[in-house]
C-alpha angles and dihedrals in degrees: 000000000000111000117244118268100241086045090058101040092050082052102070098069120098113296086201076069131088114266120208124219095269095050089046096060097044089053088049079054093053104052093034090061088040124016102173106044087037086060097039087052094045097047092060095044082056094046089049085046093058107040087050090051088047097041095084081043092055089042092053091043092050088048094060093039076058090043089049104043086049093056093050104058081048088068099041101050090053092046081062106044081048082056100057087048086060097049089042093050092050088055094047084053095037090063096051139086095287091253113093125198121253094249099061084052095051088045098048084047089059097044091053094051091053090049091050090050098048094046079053087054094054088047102051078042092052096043114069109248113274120181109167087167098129109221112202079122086071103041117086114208105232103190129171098065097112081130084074118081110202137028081246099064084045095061093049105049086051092058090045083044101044084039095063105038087059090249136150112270122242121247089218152331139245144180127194103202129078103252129014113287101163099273123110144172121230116191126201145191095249152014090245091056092044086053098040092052093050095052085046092049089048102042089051098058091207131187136205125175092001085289116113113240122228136196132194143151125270119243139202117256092247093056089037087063096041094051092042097050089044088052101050090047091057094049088055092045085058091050085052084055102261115149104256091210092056088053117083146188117214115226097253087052087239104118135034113221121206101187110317095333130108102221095160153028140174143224132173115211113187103309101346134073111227117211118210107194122196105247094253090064098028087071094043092114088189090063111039098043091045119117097229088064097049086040088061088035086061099045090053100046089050085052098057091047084085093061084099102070128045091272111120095009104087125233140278146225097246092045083055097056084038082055094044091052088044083060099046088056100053099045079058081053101061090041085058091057100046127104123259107268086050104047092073093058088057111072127155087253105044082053091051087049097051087045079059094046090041088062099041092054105042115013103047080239096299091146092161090058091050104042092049088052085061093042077082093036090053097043095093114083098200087060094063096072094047122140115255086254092045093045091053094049087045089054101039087057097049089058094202114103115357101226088188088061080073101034096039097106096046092046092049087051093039090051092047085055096061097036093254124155116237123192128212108223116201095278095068090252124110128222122179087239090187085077095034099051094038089055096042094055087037088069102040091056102041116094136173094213092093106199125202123217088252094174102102090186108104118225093233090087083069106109119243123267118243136219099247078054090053104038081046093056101042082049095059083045110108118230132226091051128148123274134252122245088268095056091251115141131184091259088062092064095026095066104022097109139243095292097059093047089060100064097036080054095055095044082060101057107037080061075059099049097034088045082222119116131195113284098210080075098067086066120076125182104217117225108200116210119198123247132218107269120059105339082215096078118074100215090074089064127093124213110221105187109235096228128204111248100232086050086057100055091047088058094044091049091047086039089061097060105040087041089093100044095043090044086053103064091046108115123212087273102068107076114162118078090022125126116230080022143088158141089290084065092050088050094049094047093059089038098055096040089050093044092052092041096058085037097059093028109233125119134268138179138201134186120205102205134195142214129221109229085316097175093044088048113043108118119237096230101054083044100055083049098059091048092057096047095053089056111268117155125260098237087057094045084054090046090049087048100047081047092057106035123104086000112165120187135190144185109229129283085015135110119268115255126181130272103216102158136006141067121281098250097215090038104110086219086057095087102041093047090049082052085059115046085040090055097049090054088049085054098047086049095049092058084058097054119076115181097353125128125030124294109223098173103272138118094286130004116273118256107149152002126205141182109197107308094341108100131187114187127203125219136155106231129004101270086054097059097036087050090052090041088049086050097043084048091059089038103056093041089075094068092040100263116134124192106250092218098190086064110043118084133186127229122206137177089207118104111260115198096204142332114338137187135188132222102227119171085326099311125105105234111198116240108219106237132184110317096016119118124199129193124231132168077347094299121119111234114196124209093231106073086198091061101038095103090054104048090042085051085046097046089047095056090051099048084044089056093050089053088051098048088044092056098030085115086068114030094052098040106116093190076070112085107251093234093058088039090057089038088061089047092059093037097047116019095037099064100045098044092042088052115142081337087118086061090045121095101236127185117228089243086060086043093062097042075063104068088036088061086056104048087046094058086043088055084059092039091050086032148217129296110163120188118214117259085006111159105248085233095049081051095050092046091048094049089045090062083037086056090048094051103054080045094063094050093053115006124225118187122225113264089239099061090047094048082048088060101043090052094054092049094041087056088048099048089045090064100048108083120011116285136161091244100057084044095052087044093060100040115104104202085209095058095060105018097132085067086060120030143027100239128032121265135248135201113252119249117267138009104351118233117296101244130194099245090055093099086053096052090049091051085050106050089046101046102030100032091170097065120081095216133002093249088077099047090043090064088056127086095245091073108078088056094057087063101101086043093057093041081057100060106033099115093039098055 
């Protein structure tokens, strides 16, 4: 078949440029009617692109060989005149008296000294250039741009930022995660611009994001031991009750002054830090024997254990050109593994030419920072010999250095070539996301640990279901839901009648009776839903399983009897998924602790922990466990495991892969039998804690709170917290959880000097300082307590506007009637800008801006109509009637006297069953301290903390003036008619 005429002839551009739609799928037409002479013509076309792109290469190249060359013979031909001087001048002097002047001595000395040095020059010109010099003395450490999404935006914010404060510019960047976490590493010519910068970056106080930036130098690891252990031996000499201000740090980070006297110094021999005590505090036993000091021993010891590799040293120059060869191989590699048609396009030299443009693009040239970041990426042997799909998911993870940004033309024409779809993500930039995808979830649902079905019971002793079960459960279903890969959806089943419910009924329980289910089941397409970050990398997508309907309503009928005895063996802890509790009990939980522990000024800290991909990771074995531990009989945990065993998933159009652990996310158990296995790893972790944790006067002491797989634990100093989280570590690794540790932050009252990090279980855990922001259940926490209720307003009205802006096509539409436009406000904008605000302790003044914020987006929603020449006054008064108006017609009521409401029924609701936040409502520090610390508390000087239950205390002590708190009037009867009154005088109290 002979290909059409416009399709050839679109296919003669270049294929190294970008092709349009239209172009793409001419050229699909192309290779589709004829493979073998598409890829022929297209391969020369490629070989003619690229020696016309190196040609100028190779001509610059050939022109400083010339230069070279030319320099050189320069040299040696005055090597050489200098050489027949010399000659000249011994037998002049040859010839003398035998005593030469002075001055011929001196001349010939010279001479000799300029031929010494130019024979030096040759040979630094002969030799390739080697620096192994390592330069972390000139890189400076820049933290607290975790705004910032990408080393690359990084990079450029500190040249805008270095620019205008009149600094000296940086050579290059690096990062050493993974992926960006707001740290990154800034290299200089020299010492004196490092140093320059730093003092620049300092001086400036400078925010992004809302978070503070700091700057510092980078240190060796030698000297990075030496300055963390003498740190943290300085914060545990001010806990003893040393003045912080008489202890103090030499410069080098070697001795540990306390006044004017000289206590410590360190040394580092090989891999261990040797302390030499002065004999006063040598023979301190308290000291010396205490666990605070081995703990930092440890850690240091464990930190110089890395001397032996290149971590902590810098880089150099040869490891750089190492690093550069390593590349080139295993981009030979990969041509190796390509296909036929592409293997032409993939020479040695076209790869040398798209690293150029990489760098160019991307790197502003700094060839040294790139290739040192792949000196890591290369260190693992099994990577070299990857297929081209795998290489790029493995890439695009690591979110370091994109290989595909240099392979990415030849790819796209590779791909065309084989009839392979590619799609463009948001960058510009395309990624077949079928491999991707199928690999990544592939490896996140693969395991070692194998499991056995080890329940003998057979489901069949199950008893039936019956039709008012299932009637009661298609009638919970929501309508308007995707539908399965079959076509089927929920209404099908929903209205299709008695009859049809029969015979699905009976289909359900012979699977029952026979103990065999369907086998369509074992098999889930995987829908993947993007995530908030850069929509390239994999690993900020979610998998949501695609389930079949009828497998839905099976879970939701087995769900429905197992729901109460799962639901029973939660403990307070456990908040998400749960009926009568929610995330406005987790919030009111933190804030309440925070607000008393700055009240009655003692500290407290929290760690906001999270976990990697937990539903997709819990084992089956530790989960059935669970299950059966918490009382589950026998006949369901055969059905669940029946359900779960020999599962395979997919994304379309992908190859299947095995499902060997994790919950279905999409399946209604899911969350019930995460709840479970989370829990029995909670349980297993309390046993192991004593005296850990605050006791706040309920049944146990409080320790953590969790809503599904988001976790906030409470300590009372810093050891405490690091000591549980170690426990909970160990604890949820065996069934298959892992801390995610860029993401995890710890919140403190006590009082921070500058950026901090913890040592948890080998990973570094930030703790939030003054400025940042962390965000927890989709509330903002600020490290400051005293500022909480302003970043989270902040935060609220920024989130509000986004929704607006979102939805602006609706709301001011006037071919939209004004009552559903101001329907979908209050449906839409209200509860997303009114989120958690009823457990925040909010001023009157914010309050108000409150309501301002309302009536300004209602303007926009009534809309403008402004008159010419019209006094501002006369405009404000006319859109305030027009506001009435529209309100009339469909009334809105004003965000204060909702939040007023949620509040009082939240306080209501709180009180009804036993929670941790009615309980830490209630708790008065002073009442039990001695359950919790070691000397008794005082209220801080001055006006308390304002906290979010103070208007209800007020209500309360003006309207029931008999009862000592409103707790106790909000568990009477009396307390659900004083609503409207409340609701009243909400602004007023």
């Amino acid at each position: 078949m002979t290909p059409p005429t416009k399709a050839v002839k679109r296919a003669t551009r270049s294929p190294l440029t970008s092709m349009d739609d239209d172009d793409d799928e001419a050229l699909e037409l192309q290779v589709g009617g004829n493979v073998g002479l598409s890829v022929a013509t297209v391969a020369n076309i490629v070989r003619s692109e690229i020696q016309r792109g190196i040609a100028p290469v190779e001509q610059q190249l050939a022109t400083l060989q010339s230069a070279f060359g030319d320099r050189l013979g320069q040299l040696e031909s005055s090597v050489s005149a200098q050489g027949s001087r010399i000659q000249k001048l011994e037998q002049v002097m040859a010839s003398a008296d035998g005593t030469p002047r002075s001055n011929a001595s001196d001349h010939s000395a010279k001479i000799e000294k300029q031929i010494s040095d130019l024979f030096a020059q040759m040979e630094l010109l002969r030799e390739p250039p080697v620096a192994i010099q390592h330069d972390y003395t000139r890189t400076m450490v820049v933290g607290g741009l975790q705004g910032l999404t990408s080393l690359q935006q990084a990079t450029l914010w500190l040249s805008k930022t270095l620019n205008s404060l009149s600094g000296p510019s940086h050579v290059g960047t690096y990062m050493k995660s993974k992926v960006f976490q707001g740290l990154m590493f800034a290299k200089f010519k020299s010492t004196t611009d490092r140093d320059i910068a730093v003092a620049l970056l300092r001086s400036a106080e400078l925010t992004e994001a809302g978070n503070r930036v700091w700057a510092t130098q980078d240190l060796p690891l030698e000297k990075r031991t030496r300055k963390t252990f003498l740190l943290g031996l300085k914060w545990q000499l001010g806990e003893w009750g040393f003045m912080k201000r008489e202890i103090e740090i030499d410069d080098d980070y070697s001795q540990l002054k306390v006044g004017s006297s000289v206590v410590l110094t360190l040394s580092i021999v090989g891999t261990h830090m040797q302390c030499n005590w002065v004999d006063t505090w040598a023979q301190w036993e308290d000291l010396q024997t205490s666990e605070e000091l081995k703990q930092l021993l440890a850690r240091a010891s464990n930190s110089l254990q890395k001397m032996g590799g290149a971590k902590g040293r810098g880089k150099s120059k040869s490891g750089v050109a190492e690093v550069q060869q390593a590349l080139l191989f295993y981009c030979m590699l990969i041509m190796c593994n390509m296909s036929k048609e592409f293997r032409p396009l993939a020479g040695s030299r076209t790869i040398r030419v798209l690293i150029m443009q990489f760098f160019e693009i991307n790197f502003n040239k700094n060839s040294q920072t790139i290739f040192s970041i792949w000196k890591m990426w290369l260190s693992h042997p099994q990577w070299k010999s990857m297929p081209l799909p795998v290489v790029l998911l493995t890439s695009k993870s690591h979110g370091r250095m994109i290989i595909f940004s240099f392979f990415s033309d030849v790819v796209v024409i590779a791909k065309l070539l084989l009839n392979a779809h590619v799609f463009p993500n948001k960058f510009g930039r395309s990624f077949e996301r079928t491999s991707d995808f199928t690999s990544y979830l592939r490896g996140i649902f693969s395991t070692d640990s194998a499991w056995e079905q080890t329940s003998h019971s057979s489901f069949a002793d199950i008893l039936p279901f019956s039709l008012e079960e299932l009637q009661a459960v298609l009638k919970r279903m929501k309508n308007q839901r995707g539908a399965d890969d079959g076509g089927l959806v929920v209404e099908m089943f929903k209205f299709g009648g008695r009859d049809l419910h029969q015979c699905l009924l009976q289909i359900f329980n012979n699977m029952l009776a026979s103990g065999r289910l369907e086998s369509s089941w074992q098999h889930s397409l995987f829908k993947m839903l993007p995530k908030p970050g850069d929509s390239s990398m994999v690993a900020n997508w979610r998998p949501i399983a695609v389930l079949k309907i009828t497998y839905k309503i099976f879970s939701k009928l087995v769900h429905t009897r197992i729901q109460d005895l799962l639901e029973r063996e939660q403990s307070w802890d456990q908040m998400g998924f749960r009926s009568l509790l929610g995330v406005d009990h987790a919030l009111a939980v933190l804030d309440t602790v925070l607000s008393k522990a700055v009240e009655w000024n003692f500290d407290v800290w929290c760690a906001s922990l999270d976990l990697k991909k937990a539903f997709d990771r819990i084992e089956f074995k530790p989960l059935f466990e669970a299950l059966r531990c918490q009382g589950l009989p026998d006949c369901y945990i055969s059905l669940l495991q029946t359900l779960y065993r020999s599962q395979s998933g997919s994304v379309k159009k992908g190859s299947p892969f095995d499902v060997e652990r994790g919950v279905k996310q999409g399946d209604v158990m899911s969350p019930a039998l995460f709840n479970a296995g989370l829990e029995h790893a909670f349980r297993q972790w309390k046993q192991r804690l004593m005296e850990h944790g605050l006791d706040v006067g309920a049944v146990e002491r409080l320790t953590n709170i969790r809503y599904a797989d988001d976790i906030m634990i409470y300590a009372k100093s810093w050891q405490e917290l690091v000591y549980m989280i170690e426990c909970l570590v160990q604890e949820l690794g065996k069934i298959g959880l892992h801390l995610n540790a860029s993401k995890s932050r710890i919140i403190t009252t006590a009082h921070i000097d500058g950026p901090m990090y913890i040592n948890v279980s080998d990973d570094m855990v930030e703790v939030l300082t003054a400025g940042d922001v962390h965000k927890y259940l989709r509330r903002h926490i600020s490290a400051d307590p005293r500022c909480r209720s302003q970043t989270e307003l902040k935060h609220r009205f920024q989130v509000g506007w986004a929704k607006f802006r979102k939805h602006r096509h609706i709301l001011t539409n006037k071919h939209v009637s004004i009552a559903l436009r101001l329907k979908f406000f209050d449906t839409v904008l209200t509860p997303t800008v009114l989120f958690g605000l009823h457990v925040l302790p909010l001023t009157l003044s914010q309050i108000h801006t409150l309501d301002a914020l309302q009536r300004r987006m209602l303007r926009s929603v009534v809309g403008w109509v402004r008159v010419a020449n019209e006094d501002w006054h006369n405009t404000m008064s006319r859109m305030k009637h027009r506001l009435t108006a529209a309100l009339h017609i469909h009334p809105v009521d004003t965000w204060s006297r909702q939040l007023a409401r949620r509040q009082y029924n939240f306080a209501f609701q709180m009180l009804r069953i036993p929670n941790w936040a009615a309980a830490v409502v209630k708790w008065c520090p002073e009442s039990n301290w001695q359950a919790n610390f070691a000397l008794q508390l005082h209220r801080r000087p001055g006006r308390p903390l304002t906290k979010w239950d103070d208007r209800l205390r007020s209500f309360a002590a003006c309207n029931f003036p008999a009862v000592n708190t409103w707790t106790d009037i909000a568990e009477t009867a009396n307390w659900p008619p004083a609503a409207s009154q409340y609701v009243q005088s909400f602004t007023n109290v």
